[in-house]
N, C-alpha and C positions, 0 to 999 in steps of 0.2 A: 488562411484557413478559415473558412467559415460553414461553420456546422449546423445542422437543425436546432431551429427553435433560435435560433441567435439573433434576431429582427429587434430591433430598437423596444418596441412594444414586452419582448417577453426577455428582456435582459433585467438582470437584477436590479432595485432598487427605479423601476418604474410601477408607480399605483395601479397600474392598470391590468398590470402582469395578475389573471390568476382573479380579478375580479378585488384586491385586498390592497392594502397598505402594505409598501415595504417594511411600515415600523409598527404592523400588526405584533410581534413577540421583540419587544424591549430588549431581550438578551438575546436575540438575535438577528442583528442587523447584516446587511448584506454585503458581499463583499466589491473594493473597490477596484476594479479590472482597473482603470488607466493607472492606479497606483501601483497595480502589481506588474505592470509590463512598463513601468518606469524604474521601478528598484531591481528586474530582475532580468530584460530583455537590452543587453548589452554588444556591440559586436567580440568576437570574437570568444564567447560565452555561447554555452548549451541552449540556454532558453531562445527559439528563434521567435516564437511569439507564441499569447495568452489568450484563449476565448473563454469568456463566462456566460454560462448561458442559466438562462432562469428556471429550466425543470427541461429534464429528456428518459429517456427509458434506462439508458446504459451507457456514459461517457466512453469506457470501453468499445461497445458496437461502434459507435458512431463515428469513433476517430479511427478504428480500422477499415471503415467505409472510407472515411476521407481516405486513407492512405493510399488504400488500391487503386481509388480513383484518379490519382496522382495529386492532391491537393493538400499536402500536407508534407512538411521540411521537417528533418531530425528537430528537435528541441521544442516540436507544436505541443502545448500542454492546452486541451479542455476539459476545462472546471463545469460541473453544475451546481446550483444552490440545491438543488430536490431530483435523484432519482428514484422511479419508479419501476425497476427494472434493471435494476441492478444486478450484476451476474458475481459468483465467486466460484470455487472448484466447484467440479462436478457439474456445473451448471445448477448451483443454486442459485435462487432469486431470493433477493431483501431487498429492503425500500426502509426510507428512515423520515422523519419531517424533515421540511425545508428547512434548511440554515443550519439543520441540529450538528454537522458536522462540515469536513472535506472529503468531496468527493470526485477526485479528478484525475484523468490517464494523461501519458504521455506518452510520444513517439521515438525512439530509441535507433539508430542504426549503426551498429556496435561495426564499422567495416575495420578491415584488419584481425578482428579476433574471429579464432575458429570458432563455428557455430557448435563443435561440440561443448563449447565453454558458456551459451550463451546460457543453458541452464541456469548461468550463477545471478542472475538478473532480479528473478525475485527476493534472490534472499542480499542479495545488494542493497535491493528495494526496504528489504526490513532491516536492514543495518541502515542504512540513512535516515527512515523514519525514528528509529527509535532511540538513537542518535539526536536527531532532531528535538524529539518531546522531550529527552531528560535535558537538555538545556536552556528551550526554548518555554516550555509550561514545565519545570523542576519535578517532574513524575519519574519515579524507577519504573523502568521498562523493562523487557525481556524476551529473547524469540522461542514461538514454539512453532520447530517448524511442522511444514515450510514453510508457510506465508501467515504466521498472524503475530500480533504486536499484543503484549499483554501489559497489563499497568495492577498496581496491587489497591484494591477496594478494599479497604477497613484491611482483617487479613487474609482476605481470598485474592487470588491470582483470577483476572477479567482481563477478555479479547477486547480492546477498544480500538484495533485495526486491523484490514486483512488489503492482502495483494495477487494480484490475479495478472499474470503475464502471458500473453499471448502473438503470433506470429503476426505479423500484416505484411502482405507481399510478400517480395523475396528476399530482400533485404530488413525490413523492421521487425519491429519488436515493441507493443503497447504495450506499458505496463500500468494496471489502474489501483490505485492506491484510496480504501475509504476511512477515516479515521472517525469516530466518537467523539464530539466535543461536548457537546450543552446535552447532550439526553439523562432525563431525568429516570429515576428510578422506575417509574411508571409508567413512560415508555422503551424503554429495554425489550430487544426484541425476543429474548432468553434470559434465563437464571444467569447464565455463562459469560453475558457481557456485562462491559462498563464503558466509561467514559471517561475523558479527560476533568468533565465537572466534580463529578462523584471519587477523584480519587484525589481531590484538593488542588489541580493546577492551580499555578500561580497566576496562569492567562487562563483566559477560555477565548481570548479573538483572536477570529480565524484567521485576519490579515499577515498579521507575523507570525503565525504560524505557519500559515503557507508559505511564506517567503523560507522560513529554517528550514522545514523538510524538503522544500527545492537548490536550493542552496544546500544542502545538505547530501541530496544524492549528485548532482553536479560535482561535486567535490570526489567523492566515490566513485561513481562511473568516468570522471577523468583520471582517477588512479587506476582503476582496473583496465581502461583500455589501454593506458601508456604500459601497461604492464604485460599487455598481448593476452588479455584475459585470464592470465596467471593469478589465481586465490591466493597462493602461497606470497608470490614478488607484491603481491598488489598490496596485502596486510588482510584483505577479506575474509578466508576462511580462518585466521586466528582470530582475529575482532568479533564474526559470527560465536563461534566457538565459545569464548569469553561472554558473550551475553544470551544466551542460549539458556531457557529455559527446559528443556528437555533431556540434554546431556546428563547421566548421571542417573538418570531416572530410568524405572522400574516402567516401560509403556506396552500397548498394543496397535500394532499397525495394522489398521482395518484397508487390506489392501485389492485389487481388481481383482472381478472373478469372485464375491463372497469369499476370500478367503482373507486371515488373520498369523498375526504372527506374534509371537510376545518373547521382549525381551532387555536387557538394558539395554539404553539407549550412550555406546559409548566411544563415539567419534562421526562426525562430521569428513565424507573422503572427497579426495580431491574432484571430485563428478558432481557434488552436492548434495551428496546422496546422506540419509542418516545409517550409519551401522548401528544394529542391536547383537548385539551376544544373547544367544538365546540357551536356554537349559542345558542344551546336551553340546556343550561347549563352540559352536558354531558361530560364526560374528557374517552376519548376513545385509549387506548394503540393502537399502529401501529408496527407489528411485520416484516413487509414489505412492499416494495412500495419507489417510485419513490418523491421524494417531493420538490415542489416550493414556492423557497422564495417570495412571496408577500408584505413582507411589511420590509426595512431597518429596522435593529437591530437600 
């Protein structure tokens, strides 16, 4: 696999890359690719190989480009130090400084399980992340779904990750994962986020960190697919469930079409859908949409 921007010249931790010093920002030094495809690209293991590239628009785009173009094996994970185009639902765009976090997709192709089950990927994706941080940097975590990782700042609840999964070909499945590491107060891109610095990690480097959260969904997507994408067989929708910042809560799901629905948020169904019970005794599955916490867990 090799990706744009991937040329000796703009890989991490050359002076040249970018006009600056790799060790321009002291707390954030670069990460070390031969080391992570030493620790983590094994036979008979997920990871088939690791590219670090020094800045790109959208790790996402570029590895569904490799896909289709056929250049790219299940377990391709690229990482960049700095995107600038970065995509999340809807087609939002954010962009973070270089180094200040992990920002990297991988290539999934889940065969055997029915594609009506591949929905459950993202939030797989946010069960292995957060999973990952509380034992890896000692941070309580929490999902709100579908896709974002929250961590507790002082006492407010803060997104310090989100995950974006998307189809590639006919067979794949990219899933890009950004996490918050070292961003300081004063660049936060919202009141609404945080970061792994800001909520006390016990780490802030990024090396074993990435090593947990990959080893970490490895672990996961081998239980779900032995399990034939079964939530239930697998332990996924009860593990989600159990760290599920939203269950229980009073929310509104700001859903397609301008329209909205509000109601507790009270189960998790087997499609990955969130149900709310809403006022007039109704429990209405939510297959997508945008959703606001309302009322403290």
């Amino acid at each position: 696999m090799m990706p744009p921007d991937s040329s000796d010249e703009n890989r991490p931790g050359n002076d040249s890359a970018g006009g600056g010093s790799r060790w321009s920002d002291l707390e954030r030094p670069p990460l070390n690719a031969v080391a992570l495809r030493r620790a983590l690209v094994r036979e008979g293991g997920l990871w088939s190989g690791i590219e670090v590239v020094q800045r790109t628009g959208s790790t996402n785009s570029d590895l569904v480009a490799l896909t289709e173009a056929g250049r790219a094996a299940e377990g391709a994970v690229l990482v960049a130090e700095e995107q600038n185009a970065a995509r999340g639902r809807l087609d939002r765009v954010w962009s973070a400084p270089a180094r200040s976090g992990l920002f990297f997709s991988v290539l999934l192709r889940p065969a055997g399980v029915p594609v009506a089950r591949w929905g459950w990927l993202s939030l797989l994706a946010g069960v292995a992340v957060a999973t990952a941080l509380s034992r890896a940097a000692g941070v309580d975590t929490a999902l709100k779904w579908p896709n974002d990782v929250l961590i507790t700042v002082g006492d407010e609840e803060r997104k310090t990750g989100g995950i974006l999964a998307e189809r590639a070909g006919e067979d794949g499945i990219v899933v890009g994962i950004g996490i918050n590491v070292t961003l300081r107060r004063d660049e936060l891109p919202v009141p609404t986020a945080g970061s792994l610095a800001l909520a006390g990690a016990l780490t802030t480097d990024r090396d074993p960190l990435l090593r947990a959260v990959l080893r970490s969904l490895e672990d996961w997507y081998g239980r779900w697919r032995a399990a034939g994408g079964d939530p239930v067989a697998s332990g996924l929708q009860e593990t989600y469930a159990a760290g599920s910042a939203t269950l229980g809560r009073l929310v509104r799901a700001e859903l397609p079409g301008d329209r909205s629905l509000t109601g507790e948020a009270v189960a998790i169904d087997g499609d990955g859908r969130l149900v709310l019970a809403t006022g007039d005794g109704v429990q209405e599955p939510v297959g997508a949409g945008d959703i606001v916490h309302l009322r403290p867990a």
